[in-house]
C-alpha angles and dihedrals in degrees: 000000000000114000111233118241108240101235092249097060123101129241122238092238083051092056091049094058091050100047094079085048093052095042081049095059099040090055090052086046088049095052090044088048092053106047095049081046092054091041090055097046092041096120086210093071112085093176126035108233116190104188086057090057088045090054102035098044111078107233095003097112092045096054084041092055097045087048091047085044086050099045087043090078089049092055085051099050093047094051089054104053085047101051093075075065097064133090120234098250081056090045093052099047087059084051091053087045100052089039086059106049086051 
């Protein structure tokens, strides 16, 4: 008897198509990973600038700004489930804090 595929699983074929792109990506990871790595253990730089390393990095600050983007909607989960914690005074003071930044 043939075991059936769950829906949500990939095809062999599916996973094929996406290896380059993944190869793609970790090499791009790799490259990014190294030069941050050379730049920190450089002995010359007395004070670790990141914006320097954003700048000077091709492709750093956009991967920086899609994982913050991603990790944004984390944040934002996780607030959330914990506001039914807080008290009201707590409550409040966030309140004051968001109608003033409007």
């Amino acid at each position: 008897m043939r075991k059936a595929t769950p829906i949500n699983e990939k095809t062999d074929k599916e996973i094929i198509d996406i290896l380059p792109n993944k190869k793609d990506e970790i090499g791009n990871l790799n490259r990014l990973l190294a030069a941050v790595l050379n730049y920190l253990s450089d002995e010359e730089v007395e004070e670790i600038d990141i914006e320097y390393l954003l700048d000077n990095t091709e492709g750093l600050r956009e991967w920086w700004d899609q994982y913050r983007e991603s990790n944004r909607k984390k944040i934002a989960e996780e607030i959330k489930k914990s506001l039914g914690e807080l008290s009201l005074k707590e409550l409040e003071s966030i309140h004051k804090k968001i109608k003033g930044k409007e």
